[in-house]
mmCIF file of the N, C-alpha and C atoms, coordinates in Angstrom:
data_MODEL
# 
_entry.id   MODEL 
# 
loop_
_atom_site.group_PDB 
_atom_site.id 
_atom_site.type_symbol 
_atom_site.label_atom_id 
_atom_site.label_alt_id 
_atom_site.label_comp_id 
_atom_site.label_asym_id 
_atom_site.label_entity_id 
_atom_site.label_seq_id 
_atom_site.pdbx_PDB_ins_code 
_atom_site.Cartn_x 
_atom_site.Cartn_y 
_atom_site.Cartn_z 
_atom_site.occupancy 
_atom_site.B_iso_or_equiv 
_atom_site.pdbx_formal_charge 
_atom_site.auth_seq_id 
_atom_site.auth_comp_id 
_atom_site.auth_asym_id 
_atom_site.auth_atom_id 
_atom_site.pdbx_PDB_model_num 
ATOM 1   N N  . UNK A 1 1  ? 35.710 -46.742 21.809 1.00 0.00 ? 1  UNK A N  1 
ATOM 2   C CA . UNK A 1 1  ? 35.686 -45.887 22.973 1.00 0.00 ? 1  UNK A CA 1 
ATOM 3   C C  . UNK A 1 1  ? 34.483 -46.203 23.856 1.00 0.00 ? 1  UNK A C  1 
ATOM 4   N N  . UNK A 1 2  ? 33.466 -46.893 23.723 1.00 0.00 ? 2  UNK A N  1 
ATOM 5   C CA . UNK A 1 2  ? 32.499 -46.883 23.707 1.00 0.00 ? 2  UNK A CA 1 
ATOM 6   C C  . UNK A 1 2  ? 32.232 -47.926 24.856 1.00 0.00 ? 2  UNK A C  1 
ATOM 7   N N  . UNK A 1 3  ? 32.808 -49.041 23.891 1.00 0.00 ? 3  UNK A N  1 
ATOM 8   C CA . UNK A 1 3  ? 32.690 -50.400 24.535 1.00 0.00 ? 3  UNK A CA 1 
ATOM 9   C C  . UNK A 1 3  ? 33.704 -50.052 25.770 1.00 0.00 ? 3  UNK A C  1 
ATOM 10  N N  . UNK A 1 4  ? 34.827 -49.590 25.646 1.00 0.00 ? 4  UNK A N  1 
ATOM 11  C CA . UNK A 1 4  ? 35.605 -49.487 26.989 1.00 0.00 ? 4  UNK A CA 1 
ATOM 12  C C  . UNK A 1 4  ? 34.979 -49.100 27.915 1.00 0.00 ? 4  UNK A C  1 
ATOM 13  N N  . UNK A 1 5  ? 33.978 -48.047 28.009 1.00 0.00 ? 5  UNK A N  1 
ATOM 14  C CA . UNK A 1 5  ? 33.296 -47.339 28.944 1.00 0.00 ? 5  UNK A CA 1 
ATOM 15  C C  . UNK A 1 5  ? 32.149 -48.109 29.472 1.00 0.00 ? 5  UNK A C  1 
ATOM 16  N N  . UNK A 1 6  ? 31.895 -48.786 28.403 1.00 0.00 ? 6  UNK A N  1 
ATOM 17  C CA . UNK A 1 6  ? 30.447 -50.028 29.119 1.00 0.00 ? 6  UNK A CA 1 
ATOM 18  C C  . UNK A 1 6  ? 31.434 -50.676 29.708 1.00 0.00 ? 6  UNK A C  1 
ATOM 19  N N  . UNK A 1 7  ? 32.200 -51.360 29.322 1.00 0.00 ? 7  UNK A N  1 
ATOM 20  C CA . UNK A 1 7  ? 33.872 -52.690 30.136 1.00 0.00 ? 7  UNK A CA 1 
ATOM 21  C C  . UNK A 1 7  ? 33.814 -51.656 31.526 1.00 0.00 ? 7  UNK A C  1 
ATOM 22  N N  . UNK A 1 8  ? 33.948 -50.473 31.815 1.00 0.00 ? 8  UNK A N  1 
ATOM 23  C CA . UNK A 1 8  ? 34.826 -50.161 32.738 1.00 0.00 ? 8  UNK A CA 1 
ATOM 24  C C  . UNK A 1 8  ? 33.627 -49.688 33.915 1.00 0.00 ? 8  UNK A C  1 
ATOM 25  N N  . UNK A 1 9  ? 32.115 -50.033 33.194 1.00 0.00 ? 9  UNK A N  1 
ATOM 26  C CA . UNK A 1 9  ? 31.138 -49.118 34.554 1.00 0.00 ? 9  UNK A CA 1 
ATOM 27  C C  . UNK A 1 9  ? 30.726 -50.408 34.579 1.00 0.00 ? 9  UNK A C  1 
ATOM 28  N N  . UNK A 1 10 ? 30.968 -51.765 34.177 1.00 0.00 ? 10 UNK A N  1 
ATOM 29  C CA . UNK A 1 10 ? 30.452 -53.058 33.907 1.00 0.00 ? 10 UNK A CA 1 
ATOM 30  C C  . UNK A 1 10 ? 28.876 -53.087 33.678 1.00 0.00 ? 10 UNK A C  1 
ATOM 31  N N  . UNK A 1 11 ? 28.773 -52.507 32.394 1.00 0.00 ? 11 UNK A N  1 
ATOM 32  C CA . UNK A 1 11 ? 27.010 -52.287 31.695 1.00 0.00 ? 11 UNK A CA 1 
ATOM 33  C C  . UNK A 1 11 ? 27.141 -52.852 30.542 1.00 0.00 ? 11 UNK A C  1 
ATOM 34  N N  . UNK A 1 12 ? 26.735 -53.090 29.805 1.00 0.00 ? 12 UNK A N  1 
ATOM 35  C CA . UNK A 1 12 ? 26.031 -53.205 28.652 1.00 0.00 ? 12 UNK A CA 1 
ATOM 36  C C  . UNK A 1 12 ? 26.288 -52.356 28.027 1.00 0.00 ? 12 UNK A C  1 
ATOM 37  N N  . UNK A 1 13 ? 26.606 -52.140 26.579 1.00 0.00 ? 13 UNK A N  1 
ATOM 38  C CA . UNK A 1 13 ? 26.658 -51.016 25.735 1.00 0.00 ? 13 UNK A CA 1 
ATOM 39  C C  . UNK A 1 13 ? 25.086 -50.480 25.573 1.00 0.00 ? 13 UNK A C  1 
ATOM 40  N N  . UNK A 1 14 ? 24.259 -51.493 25.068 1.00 0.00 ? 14 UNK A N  1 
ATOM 41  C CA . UNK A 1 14 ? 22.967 -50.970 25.117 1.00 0.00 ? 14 UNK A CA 1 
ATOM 42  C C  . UNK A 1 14 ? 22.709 -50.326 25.793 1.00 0.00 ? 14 UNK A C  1 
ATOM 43  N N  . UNK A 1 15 ? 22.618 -50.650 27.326 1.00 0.00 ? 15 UNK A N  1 
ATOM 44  C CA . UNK A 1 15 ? 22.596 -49.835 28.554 1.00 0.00 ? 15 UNK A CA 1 
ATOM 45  C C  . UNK A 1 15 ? 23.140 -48.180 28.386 1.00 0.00 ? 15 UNK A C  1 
ATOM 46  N N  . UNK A 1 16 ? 24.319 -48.865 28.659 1.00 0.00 ? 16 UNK A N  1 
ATOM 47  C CA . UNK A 1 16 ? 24.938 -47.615 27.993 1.00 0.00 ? 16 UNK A CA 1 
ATOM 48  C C  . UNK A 1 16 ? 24.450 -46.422 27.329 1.00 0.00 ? 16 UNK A C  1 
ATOM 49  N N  . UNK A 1 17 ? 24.139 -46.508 25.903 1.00 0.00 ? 17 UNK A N  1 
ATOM 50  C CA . UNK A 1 17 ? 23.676 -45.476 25.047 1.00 0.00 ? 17 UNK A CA 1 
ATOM 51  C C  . UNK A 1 17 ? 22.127 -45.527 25.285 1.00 0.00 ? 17 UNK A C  1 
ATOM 52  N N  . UNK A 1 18 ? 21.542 -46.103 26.024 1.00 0.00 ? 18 UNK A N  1 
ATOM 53  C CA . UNK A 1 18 ? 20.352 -46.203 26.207 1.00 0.00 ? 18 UNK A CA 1 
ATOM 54  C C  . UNK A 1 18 ? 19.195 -46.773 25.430 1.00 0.00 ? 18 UNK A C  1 
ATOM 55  N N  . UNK A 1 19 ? 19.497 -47.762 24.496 1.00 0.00 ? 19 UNK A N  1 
ATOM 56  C CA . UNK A 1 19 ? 18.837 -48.741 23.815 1.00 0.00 ? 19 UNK A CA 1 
ATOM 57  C C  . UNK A 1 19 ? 17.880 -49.680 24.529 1.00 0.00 ? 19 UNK A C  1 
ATOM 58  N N  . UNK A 1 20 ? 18.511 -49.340 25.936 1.00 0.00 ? 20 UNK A N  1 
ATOM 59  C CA . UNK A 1 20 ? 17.728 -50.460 27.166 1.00 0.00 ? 20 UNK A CA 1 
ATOM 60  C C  . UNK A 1 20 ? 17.910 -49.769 28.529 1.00 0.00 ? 20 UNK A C  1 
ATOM 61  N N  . UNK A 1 21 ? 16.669 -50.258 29.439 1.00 0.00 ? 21 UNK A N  1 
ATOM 62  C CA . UNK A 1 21 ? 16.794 -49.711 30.808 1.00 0.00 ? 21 UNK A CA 1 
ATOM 63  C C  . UNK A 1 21 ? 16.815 -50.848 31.445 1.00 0.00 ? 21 UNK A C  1 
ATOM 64  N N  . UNK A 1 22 ? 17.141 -51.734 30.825 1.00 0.00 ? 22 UNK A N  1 
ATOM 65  C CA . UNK A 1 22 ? 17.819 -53.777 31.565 1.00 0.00 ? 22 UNK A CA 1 
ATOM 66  C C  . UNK A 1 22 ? 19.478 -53.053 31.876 1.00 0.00 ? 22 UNK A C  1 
ATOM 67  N N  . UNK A 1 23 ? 19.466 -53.106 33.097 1.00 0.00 ? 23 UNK A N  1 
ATOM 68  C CA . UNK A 1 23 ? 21.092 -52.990 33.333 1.00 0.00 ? 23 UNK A CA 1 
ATOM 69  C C  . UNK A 1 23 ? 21.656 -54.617 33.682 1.00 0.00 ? 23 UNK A C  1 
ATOM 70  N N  . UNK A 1 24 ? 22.446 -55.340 32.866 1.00 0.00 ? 24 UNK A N  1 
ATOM 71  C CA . UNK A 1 24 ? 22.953 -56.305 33.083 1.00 0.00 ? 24 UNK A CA 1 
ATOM 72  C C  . UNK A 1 24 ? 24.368 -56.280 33.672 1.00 0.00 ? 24 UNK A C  1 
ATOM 73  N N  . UNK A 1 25 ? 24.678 -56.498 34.878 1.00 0.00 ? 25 UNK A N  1 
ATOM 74  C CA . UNK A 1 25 ? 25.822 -56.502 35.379 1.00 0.00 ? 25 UNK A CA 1 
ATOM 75  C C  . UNK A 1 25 ? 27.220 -57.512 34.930 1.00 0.00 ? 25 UNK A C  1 
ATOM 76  N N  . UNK A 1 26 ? 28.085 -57.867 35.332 1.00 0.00 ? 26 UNK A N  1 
ATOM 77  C CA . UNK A 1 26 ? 28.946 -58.378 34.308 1.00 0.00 ? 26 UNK A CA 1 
ATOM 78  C C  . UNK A 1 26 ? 29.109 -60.302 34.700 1.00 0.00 ? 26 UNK A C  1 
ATOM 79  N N  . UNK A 1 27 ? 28.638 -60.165 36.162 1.00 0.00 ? 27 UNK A N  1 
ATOM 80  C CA . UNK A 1 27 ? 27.992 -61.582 36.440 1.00 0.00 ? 27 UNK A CA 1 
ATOM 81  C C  . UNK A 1 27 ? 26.986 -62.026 35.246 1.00 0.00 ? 27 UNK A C  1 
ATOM 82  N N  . UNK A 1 28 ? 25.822 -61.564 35.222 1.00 0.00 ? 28 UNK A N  1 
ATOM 83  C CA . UNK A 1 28 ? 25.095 -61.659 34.395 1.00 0.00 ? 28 UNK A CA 1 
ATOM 84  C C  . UNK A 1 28 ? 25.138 -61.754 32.763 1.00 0.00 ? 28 UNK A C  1 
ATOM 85  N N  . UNK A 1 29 ? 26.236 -60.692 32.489 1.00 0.00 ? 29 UNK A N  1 
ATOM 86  C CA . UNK A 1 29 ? 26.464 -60.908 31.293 1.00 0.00 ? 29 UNK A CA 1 
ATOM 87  C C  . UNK A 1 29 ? 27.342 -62.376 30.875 1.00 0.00 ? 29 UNK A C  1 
ATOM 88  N N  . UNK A 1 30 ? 28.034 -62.462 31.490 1.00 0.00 ? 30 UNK A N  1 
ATOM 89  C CA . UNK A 1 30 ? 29.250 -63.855 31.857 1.00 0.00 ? 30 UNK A CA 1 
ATOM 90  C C  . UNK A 1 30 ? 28.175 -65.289 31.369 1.00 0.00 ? 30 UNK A C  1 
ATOM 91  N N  . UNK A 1 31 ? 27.145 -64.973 32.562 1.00 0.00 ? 31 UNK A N  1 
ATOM 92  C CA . UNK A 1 31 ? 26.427 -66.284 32.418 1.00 0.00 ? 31 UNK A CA 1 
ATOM 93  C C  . UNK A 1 31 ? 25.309 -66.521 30.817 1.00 0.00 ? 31 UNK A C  1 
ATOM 94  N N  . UNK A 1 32 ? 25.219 -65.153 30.470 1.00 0.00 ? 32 UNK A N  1 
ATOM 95  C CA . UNK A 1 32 ? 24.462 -65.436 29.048 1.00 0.00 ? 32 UNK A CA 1 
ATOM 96  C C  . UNK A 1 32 ? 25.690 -65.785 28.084 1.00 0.00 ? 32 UNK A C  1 
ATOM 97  N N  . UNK A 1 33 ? 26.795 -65.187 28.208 1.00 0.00 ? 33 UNK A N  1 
ATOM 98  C CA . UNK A 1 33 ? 27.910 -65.568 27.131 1.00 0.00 ? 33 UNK A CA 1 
ATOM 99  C C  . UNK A 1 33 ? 27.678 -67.456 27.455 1.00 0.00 ? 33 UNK A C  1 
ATOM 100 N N  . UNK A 1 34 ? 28.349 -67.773 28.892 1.00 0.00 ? 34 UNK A N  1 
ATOM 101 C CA . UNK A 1 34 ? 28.295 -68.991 28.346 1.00 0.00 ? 34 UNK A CA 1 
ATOM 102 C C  . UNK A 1 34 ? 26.779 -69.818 27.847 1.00 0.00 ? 34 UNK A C  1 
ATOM 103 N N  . UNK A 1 35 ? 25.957 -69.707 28.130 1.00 0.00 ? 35 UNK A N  1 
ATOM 104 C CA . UNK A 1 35 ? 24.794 -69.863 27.986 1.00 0.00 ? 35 UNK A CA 1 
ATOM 105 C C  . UNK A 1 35 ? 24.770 -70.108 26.469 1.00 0.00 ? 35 UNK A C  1 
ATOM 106 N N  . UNK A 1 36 ? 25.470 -68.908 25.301 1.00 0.00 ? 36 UNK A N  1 
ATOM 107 C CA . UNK A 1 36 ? 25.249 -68.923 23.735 1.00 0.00 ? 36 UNK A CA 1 
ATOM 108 C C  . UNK A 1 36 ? 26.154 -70.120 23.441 1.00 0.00 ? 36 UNK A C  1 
ATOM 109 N N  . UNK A 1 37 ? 27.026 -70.678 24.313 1.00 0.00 ? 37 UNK A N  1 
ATOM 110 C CA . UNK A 1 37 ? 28.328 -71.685 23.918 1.00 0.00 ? 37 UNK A CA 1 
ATOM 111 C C  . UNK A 1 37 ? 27.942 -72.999 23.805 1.00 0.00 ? 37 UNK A C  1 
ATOM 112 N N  . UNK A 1 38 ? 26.355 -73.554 24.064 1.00 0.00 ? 38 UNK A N  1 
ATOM 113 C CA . UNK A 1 38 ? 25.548 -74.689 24.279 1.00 0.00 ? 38 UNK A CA 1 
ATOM 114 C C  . UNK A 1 38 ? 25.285 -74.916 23.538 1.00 0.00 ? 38 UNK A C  1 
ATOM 115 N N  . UNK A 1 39 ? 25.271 -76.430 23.176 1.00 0.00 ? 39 UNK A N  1 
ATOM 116 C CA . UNK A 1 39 ? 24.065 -77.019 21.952 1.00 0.00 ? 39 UNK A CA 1 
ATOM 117 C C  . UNK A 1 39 ? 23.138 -76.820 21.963 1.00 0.00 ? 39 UNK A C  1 
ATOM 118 N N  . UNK A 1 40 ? 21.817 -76.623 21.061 1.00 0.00 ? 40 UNK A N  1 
ATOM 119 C CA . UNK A 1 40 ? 20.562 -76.418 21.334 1.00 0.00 ? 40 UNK A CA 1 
ATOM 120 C C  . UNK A 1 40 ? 20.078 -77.303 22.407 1.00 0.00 ? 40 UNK A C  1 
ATOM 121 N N  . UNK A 1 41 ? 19.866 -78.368 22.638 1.00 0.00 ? 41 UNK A N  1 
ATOM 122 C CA . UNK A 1 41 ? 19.227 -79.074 23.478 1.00 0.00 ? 41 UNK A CA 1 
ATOM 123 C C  . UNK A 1 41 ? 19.865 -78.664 24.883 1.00 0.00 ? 41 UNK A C  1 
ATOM 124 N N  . UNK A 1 42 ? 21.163 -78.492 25.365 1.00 0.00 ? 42 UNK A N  1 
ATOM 125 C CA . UNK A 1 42 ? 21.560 -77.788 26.342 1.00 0.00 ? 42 UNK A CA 1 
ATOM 126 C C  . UNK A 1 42 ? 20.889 -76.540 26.479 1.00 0.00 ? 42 UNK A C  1 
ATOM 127 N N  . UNK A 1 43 ? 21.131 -75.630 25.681 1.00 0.00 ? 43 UNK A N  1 
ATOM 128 C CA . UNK A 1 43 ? 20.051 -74.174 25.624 1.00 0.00 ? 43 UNK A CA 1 
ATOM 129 C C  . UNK A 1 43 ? 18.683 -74.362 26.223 1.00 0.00 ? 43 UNK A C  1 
ATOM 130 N N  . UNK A 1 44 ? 17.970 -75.540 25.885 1.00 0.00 ? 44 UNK A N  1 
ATOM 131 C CA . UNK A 1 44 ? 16.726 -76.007 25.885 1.00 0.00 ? 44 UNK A CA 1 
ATOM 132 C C  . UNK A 1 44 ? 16.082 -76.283 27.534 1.00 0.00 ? 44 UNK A C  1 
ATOM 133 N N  . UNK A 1 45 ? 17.109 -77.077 28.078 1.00 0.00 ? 45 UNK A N  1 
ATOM 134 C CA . UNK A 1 45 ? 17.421 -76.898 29.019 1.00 0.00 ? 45 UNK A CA 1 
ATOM 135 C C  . UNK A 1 45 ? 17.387 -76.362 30.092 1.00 0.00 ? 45 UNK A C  1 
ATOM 136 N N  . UNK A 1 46 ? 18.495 -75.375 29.780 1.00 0.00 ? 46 UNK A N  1 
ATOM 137 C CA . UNK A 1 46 ? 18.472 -74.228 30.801 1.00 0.00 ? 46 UNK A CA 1 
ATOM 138 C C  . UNK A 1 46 ? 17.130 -73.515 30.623 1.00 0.00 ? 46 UNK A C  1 
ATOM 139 N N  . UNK A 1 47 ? 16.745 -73.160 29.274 1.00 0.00 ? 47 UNK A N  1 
ATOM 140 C CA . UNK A 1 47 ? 15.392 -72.386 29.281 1.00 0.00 ? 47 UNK A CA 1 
ATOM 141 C C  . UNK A 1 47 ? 14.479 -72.866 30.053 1.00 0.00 ? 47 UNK A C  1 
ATOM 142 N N  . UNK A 1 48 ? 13.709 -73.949 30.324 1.00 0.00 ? 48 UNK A N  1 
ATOM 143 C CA . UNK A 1 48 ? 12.877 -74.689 30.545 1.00 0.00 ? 48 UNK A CA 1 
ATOM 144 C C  . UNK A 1 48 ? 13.100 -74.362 31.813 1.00 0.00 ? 48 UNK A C  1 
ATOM 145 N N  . UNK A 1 49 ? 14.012 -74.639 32.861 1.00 0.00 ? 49 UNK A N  1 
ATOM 146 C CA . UNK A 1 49 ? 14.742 -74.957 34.225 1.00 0.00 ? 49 UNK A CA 1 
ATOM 147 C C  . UNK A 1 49 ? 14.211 -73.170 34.566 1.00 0.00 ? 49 UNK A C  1 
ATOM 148 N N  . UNK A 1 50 ? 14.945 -72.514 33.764 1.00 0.00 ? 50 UNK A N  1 
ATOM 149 C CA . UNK A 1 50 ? 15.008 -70.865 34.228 1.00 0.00 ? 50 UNK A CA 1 
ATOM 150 C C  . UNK A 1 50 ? 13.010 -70.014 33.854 1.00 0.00 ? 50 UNK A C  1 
ATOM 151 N N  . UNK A 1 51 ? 12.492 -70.867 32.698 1.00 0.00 ? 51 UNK A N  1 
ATOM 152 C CA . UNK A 1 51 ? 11.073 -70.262 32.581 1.00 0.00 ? 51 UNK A CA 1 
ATOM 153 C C  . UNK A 1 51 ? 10.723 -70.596 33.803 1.00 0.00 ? 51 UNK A C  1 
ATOM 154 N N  . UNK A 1 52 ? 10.517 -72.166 34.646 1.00 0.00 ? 52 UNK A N  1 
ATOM 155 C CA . UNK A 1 52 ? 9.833  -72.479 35.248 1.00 0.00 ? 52 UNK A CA 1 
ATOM 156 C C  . UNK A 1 52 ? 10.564 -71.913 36.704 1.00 0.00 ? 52 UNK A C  1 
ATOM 157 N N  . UNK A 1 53 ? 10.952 -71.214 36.871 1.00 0.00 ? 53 UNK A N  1 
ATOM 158 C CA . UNK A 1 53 ? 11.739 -70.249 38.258 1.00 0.00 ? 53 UNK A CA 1 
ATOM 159 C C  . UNK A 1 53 ? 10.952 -68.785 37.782 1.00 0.00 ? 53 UNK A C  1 
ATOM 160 N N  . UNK A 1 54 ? 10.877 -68.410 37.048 1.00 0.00 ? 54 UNK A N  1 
ATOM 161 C CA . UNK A 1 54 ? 10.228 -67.645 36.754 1.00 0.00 ? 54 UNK A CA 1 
ATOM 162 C C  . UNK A 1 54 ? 8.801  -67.194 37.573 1.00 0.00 ? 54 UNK A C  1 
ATOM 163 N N  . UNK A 1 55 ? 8.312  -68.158 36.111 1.00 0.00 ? 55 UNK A N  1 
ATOM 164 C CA . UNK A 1 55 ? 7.149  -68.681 36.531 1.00 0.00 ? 55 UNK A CA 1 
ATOM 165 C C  . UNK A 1 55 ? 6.917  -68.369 38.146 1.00 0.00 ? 55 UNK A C  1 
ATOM 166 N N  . UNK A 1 56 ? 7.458  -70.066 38.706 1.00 0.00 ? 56 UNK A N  1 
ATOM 167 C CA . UNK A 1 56 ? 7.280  -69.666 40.122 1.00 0.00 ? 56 UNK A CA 1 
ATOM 168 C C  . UNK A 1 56 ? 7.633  -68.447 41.409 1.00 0.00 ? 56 UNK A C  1 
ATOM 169 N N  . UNK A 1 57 ? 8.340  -67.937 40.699 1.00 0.00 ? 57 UNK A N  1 
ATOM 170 C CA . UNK A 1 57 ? 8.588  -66.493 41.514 1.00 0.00 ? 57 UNK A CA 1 
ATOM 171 C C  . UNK A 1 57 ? 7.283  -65.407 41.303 1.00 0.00 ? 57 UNK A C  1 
ATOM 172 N N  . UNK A 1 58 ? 7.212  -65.500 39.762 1.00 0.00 ? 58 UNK A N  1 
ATOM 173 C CA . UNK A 1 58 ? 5.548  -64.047 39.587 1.00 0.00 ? 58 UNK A CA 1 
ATOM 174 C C  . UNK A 1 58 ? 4.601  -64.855 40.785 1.00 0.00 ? 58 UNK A C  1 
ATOM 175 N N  . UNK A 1 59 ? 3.821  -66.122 40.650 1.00 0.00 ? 59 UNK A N  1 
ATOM 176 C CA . UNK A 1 59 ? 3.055  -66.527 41.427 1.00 0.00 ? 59 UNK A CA 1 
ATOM 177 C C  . UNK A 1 59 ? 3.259  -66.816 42.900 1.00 0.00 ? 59 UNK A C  1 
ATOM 178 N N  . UNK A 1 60 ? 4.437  -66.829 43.344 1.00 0.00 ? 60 UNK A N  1 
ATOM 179 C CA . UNK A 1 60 ? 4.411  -66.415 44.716 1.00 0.00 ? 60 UNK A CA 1 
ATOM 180 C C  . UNK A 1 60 ? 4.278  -64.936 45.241 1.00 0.00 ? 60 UNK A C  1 
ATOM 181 N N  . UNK A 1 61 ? 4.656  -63.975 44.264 1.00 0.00 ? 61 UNK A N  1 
ATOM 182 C CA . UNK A 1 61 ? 4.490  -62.513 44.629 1.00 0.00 ? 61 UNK A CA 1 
ATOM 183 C C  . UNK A 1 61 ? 3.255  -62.696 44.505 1.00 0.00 ? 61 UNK A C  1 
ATOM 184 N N  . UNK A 1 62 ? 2.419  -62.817 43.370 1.00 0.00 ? 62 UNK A N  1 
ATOM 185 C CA . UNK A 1 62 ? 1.691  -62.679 43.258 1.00 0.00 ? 62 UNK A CA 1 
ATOM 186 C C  . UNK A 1 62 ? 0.279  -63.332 44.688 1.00 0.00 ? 62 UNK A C  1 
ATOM 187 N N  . UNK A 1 63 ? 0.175  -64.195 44.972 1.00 0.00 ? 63 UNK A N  1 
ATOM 188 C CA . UNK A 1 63 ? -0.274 -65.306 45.461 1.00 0.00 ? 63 UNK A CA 1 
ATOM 189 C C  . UNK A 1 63 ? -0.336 -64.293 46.882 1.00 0.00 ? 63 UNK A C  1 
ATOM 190 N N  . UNK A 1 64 ? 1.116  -63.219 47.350 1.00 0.00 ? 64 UNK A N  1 
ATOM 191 C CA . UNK A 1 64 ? 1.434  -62.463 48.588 1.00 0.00 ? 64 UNK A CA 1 
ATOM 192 C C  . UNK A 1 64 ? 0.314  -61.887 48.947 1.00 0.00 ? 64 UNK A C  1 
ATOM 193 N N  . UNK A 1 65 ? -0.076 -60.900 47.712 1.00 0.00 ? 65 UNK A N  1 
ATOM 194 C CA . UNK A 1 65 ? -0.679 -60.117 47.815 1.00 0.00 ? 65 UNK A CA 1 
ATOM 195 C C  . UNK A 1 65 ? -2.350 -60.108 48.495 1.00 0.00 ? 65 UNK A C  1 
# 
């Protein structure tokens, strides 16, 4: 019953019952599913690519100020 209701407000169950205040939308969730479907070195990858966006996003806010 549960999961239908996270499926149908497109949240997260966590979200949901409140385990988390990360609301992941269902874009988002989509792209971590495929994300788990990678070989490690693919995984590796994307991590590296997505830390370093990161990264550069805090230090441009930051840098604003």
């Amino acid at each position: 019953m549960a999961t239908k209701l996270a499926k149908a407000l497109e949240v997260s169950l966590d979200y949901l019952v409140g385990n988390t205040d990360i609301e992941l939308d269902k874009a988002a969730m989509s792209r971590i599913q495929e994300v788990t479907q990678f070989n490690e070195e693919e995984k590796n990858h994307i991590y590296v690519t997505l830390d370093a966006m990161i990264r550069d996003f805090k230090n441009k806010h930051a840098y604003a100020r």
